[in-house]
C-alpha positions in Angstrom: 68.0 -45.4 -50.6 69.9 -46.8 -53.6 70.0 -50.5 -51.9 66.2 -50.3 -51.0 65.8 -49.4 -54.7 67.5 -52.3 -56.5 65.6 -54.3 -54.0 62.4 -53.1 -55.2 63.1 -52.8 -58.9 64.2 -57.0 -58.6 60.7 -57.3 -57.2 61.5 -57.8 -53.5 59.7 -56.3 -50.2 61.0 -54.4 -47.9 60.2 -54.7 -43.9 57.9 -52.9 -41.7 61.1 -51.3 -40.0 62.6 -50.4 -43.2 59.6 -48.9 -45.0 59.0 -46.7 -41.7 63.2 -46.1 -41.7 62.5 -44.5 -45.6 59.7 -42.1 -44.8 60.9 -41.2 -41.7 64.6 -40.0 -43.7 62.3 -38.4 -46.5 60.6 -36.7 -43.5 64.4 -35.4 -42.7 64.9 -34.5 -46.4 67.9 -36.8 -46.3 67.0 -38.3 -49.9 66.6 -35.9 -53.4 63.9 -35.5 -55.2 64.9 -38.2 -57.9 65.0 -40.7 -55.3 61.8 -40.1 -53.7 59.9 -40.3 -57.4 61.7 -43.2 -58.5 60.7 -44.4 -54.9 57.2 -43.7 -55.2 57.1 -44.9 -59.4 58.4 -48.4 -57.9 54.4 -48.7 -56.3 52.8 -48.0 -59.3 54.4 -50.7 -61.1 54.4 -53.3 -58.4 51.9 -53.6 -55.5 52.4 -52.9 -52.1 52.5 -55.3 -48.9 50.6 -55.3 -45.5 54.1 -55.3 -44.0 55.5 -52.2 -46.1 52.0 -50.4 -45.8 52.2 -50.4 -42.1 55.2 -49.1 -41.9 54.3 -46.5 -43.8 51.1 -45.9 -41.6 53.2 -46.1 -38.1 56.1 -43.3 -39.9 53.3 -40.6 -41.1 51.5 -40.8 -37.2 54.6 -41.2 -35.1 55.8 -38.2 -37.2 52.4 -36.3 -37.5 51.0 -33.0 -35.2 48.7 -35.2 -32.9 45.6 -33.5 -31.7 43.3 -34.4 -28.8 39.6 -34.8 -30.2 38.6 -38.1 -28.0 35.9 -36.3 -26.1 33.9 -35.9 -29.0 33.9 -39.9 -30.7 34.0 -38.5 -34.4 34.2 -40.5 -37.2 36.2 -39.8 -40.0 34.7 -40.3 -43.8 37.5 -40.7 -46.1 38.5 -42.3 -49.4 41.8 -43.2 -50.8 40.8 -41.8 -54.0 42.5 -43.0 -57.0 39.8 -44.8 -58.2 39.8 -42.8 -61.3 36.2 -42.2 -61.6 35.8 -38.3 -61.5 32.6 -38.2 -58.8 31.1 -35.2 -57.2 32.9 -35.1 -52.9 30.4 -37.4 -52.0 32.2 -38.1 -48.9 32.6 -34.6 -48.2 29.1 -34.0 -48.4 28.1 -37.0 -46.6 30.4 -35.7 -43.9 28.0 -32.7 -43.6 25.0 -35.1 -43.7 26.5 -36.7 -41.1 26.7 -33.9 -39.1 23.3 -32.8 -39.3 22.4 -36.2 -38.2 24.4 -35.2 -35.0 27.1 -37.3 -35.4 30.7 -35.2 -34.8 32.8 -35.6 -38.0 36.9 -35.1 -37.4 37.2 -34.8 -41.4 40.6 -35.3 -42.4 41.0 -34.3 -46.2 43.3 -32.9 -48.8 43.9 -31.5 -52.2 42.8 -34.0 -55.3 46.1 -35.1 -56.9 44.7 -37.3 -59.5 41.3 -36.0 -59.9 40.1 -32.8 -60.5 38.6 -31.8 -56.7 40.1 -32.9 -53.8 37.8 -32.5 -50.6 40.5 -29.4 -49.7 39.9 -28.3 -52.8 36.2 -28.1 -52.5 35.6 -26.8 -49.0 38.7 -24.4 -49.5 37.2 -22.4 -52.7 33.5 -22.1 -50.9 35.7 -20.4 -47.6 36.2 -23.1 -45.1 39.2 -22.4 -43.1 42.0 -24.8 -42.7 44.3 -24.6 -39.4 45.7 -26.8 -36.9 44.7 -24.8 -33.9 43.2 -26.5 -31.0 40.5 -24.2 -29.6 39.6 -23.9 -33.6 39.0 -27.3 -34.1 36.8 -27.9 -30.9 35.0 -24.6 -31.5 34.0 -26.1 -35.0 33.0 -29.5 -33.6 30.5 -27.6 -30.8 29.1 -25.4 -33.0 29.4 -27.3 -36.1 29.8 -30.8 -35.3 32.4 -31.1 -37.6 36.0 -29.6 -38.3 38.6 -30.2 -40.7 41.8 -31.8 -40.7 43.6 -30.3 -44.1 46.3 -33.0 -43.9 49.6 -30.5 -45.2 49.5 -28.7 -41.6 49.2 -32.1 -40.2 51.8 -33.9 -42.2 54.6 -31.5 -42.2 57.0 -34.3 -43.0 56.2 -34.9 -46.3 56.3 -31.3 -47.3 59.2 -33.5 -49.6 56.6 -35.3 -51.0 53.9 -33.0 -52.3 55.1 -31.5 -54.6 56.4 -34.6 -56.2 53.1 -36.0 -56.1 51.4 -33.1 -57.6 53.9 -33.4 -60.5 53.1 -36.9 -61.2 49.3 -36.2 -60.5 48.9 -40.1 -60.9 48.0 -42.0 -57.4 50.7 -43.2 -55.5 50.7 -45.3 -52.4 50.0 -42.3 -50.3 46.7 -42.6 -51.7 46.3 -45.6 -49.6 47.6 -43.4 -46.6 45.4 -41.3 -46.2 42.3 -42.7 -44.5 45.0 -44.3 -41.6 46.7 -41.0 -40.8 44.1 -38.9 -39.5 45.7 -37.0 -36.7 43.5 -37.0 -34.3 43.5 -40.4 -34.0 39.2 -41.0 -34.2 38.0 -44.3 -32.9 35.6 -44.0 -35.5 36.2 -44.7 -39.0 34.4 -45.1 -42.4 36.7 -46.1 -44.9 37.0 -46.1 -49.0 39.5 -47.9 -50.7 40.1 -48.2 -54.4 40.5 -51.9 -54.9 39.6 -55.4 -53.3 43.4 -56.3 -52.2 43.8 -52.5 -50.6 40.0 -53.6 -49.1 41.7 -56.8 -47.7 45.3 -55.0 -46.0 42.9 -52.5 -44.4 40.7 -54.8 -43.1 44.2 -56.9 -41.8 44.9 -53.7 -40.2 42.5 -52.2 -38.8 41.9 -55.7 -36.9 44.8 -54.9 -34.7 43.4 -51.4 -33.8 40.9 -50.1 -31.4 39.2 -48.5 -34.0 35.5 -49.0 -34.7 35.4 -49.2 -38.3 33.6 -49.8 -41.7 36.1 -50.2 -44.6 34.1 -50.1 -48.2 34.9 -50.7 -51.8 32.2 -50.7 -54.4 32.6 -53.2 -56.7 32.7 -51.5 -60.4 35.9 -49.5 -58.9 34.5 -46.7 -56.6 36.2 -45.9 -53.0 32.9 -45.3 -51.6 29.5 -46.4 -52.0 28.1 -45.6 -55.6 25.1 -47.3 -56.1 26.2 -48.2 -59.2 26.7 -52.0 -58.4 27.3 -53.8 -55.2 29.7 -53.1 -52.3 31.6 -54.7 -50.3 31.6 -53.9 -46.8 33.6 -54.9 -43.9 33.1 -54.3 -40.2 34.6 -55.3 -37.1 32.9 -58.4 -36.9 31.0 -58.5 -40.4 31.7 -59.2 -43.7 28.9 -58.1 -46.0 28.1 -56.9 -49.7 24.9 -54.6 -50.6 23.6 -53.5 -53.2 21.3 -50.3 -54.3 18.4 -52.4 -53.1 19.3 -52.7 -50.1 18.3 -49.3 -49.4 15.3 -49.6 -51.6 16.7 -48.1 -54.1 17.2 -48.4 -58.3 21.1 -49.0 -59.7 23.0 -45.5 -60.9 24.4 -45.0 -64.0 28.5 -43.7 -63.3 26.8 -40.4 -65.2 24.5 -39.8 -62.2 27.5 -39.0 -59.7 29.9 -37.7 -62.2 31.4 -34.4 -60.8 32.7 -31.9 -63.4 35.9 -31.1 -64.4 36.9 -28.0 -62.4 36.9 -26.6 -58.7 34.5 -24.2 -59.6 31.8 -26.6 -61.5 32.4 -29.4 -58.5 32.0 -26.5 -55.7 28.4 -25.7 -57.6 27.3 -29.1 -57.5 28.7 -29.2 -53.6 25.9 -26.3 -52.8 23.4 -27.9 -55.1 22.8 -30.5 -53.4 23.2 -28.8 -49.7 20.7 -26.3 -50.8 18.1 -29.4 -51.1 18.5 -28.9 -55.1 20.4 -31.8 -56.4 19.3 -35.0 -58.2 17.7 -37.9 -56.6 20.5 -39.9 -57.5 22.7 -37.6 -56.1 21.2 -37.0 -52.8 20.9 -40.6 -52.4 24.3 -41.5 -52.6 25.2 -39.1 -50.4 22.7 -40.2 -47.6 24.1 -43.6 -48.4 27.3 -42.9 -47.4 26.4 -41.0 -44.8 24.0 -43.2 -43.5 27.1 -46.0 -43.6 29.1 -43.4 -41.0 26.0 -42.8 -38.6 25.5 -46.4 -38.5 28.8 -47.3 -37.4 29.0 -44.9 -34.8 25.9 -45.4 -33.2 25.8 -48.9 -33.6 22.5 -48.8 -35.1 21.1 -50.7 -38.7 22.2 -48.9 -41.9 18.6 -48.6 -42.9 17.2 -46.6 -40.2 20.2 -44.8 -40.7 19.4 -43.9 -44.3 16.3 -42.5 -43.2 18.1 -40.2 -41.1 20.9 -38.8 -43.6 17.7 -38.0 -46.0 16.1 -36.1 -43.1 19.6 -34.4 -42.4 19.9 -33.6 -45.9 16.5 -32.8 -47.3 15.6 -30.8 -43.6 18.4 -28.3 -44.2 20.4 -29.9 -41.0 23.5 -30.2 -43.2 23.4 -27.2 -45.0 23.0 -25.4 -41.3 26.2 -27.0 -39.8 28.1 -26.3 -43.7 27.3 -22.8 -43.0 28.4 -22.2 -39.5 31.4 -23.8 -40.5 32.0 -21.1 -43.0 30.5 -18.5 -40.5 33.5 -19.6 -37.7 36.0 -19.3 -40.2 35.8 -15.9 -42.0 35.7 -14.9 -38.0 
């Protein structure tokens, strides 16, 4: 570890092979806590490359508790975080949306580390169940069309890292992680990253994957869509940027889809705004996240989409599969 550090500290890059070689020996606990911090301060002070991030990626799923969801083509919804911005889980909501729309949703998700409420957080405290069971996860799916991936009983190797991470509570490259390690592998993906150059390495790599896949960054800072500004939007074979108008809609102020500063106070906006009781601006950027995720697994325009993630939302779909999820797991 010491010679991959001075080679980081004199601003050099390490390969693909050697970046997977370090998480793979922090995975073995072969490094002390000092090391892996002063490992993990060296990306926050210079940025990461495609070459070190995918070996990063390839360590954490080689090394990861795969499980066998294919049969039900879920997507995944999932930001980097670390955008700094303090929203309400919009993705977490949209992933119920989503849902109701009858889209399966394999949501992979943890605790927040530099924000307040982590989706884990969120669905944790209202009595969602976290396991890595099998028949668990499919039961959820068929009854719920959705089930949760808490990433710790995924990711047992960096049981090193976590609480390092929490101690720091500043975003680290694991941030940038998360979205690519969801262990059960989904071809479908809708992706928020925190800044353009993380928006261009995804897209690099997720070009060399069977993956159908929208990666997103919204332009004023957001890992997700915000309707706060424009977006930028990448697919498989499209390269696009909307705006709030392009769902008919008017351009939210950063207060609209702020999310408290507590569990408890984000947890209450969370059944708010299943319960068909939140703020136009809220609900819509929700169903335009949502919308985003049905339209990139069924192939079909983001607009028709839209109107389908309002119906999902507004019809009580969402709140009905958010509830059996709770149901299955106080069972």
């Amino acid at each position: 570890m010491k010679h991959i550090l001075n080679r980081l500290i004199n601003q050099e890059s390490i390969s693909s092979d050697e970046a997977k070689h370090v998480l793979v020996n922090i995975s073995k606990g072969n490094y002390n806590q000092s090391q892996i911090a002063s490992f993990l301060t060296v990306y926050m002070m210079r940025s990461i490359t495609i070459e070190e991030l995918q070996g990063f990626r390839d360590a954490l799923l080689e090394l990861c508790l795969h499980v066998d969801l294919a049969d039900y083509n879920g997507i995944d919804l999932c930001g980097t975080g670390g955008d700094g911005k303090d929203t309400f889980n919009i993705s977490t909501l949209a992933s119920f949306v989503t849902a109701g729309a009858g889209v399966n949703v394999t949501k992979h998700g943890n605790y927040g580390v530099s924000s307040a409420c982590g989706s884990s957080n969120v669905m944790e405290y209202l009595g969602i169940k976290f396991t890595s069971d099998l028949d668990f996860l499919k039961r959820s799916l068929d009854e719920a069309s959705i089930c949760v991936l808490h990433a710790p009983l995924f990711h047992p190797a960096m049981k090193n890292v976590a609480p390092i991470r929490k101690d720091l509570a500043v975003k680290t490259f694991f941030n940038m992680l998360g979205p690519m390690v969801n262990p059960a592998f989904p071809k479908n993906q809708l992706v928020g990253v925190f800044n353009l150059e993380l928006l261009r390495m995804y897209s690099y790599l997720y070009q060399n994957t069977d993956i159908n896949y929208t990666i997103l960054h919204a332009l004023d800072g957001y890992d997700e869509i915000s309707l706060t500004g424009p977006t930028k939007v990448i697919r498989n074979t499209t390269e696009t940027m909307i705006s709030p108008e392009f769902f008919g809609l008017n351009t939210l102020k950063q207060s609209d889809i702020y999310g408290g500063d507590s569990v408890a106070e984000a947890a209450k906006i969370f059944i708010q705004i299943l319960d068909g009781q939140g703020s136009e601006a809220q609900n819509n950027v929700v169903c335009a996240n949502a919308a985003m995720a049905i339209a990139t697994v069924n192939n079909t325009s983001v607009e028709d989409s839209f109107g389908l993630a309002k119906d999902a939302l507004l019809s009580g779909k969402a709140k009905e599969k958010f509830e059996r999820l709770v149901e299955i797991s106080g069972v």
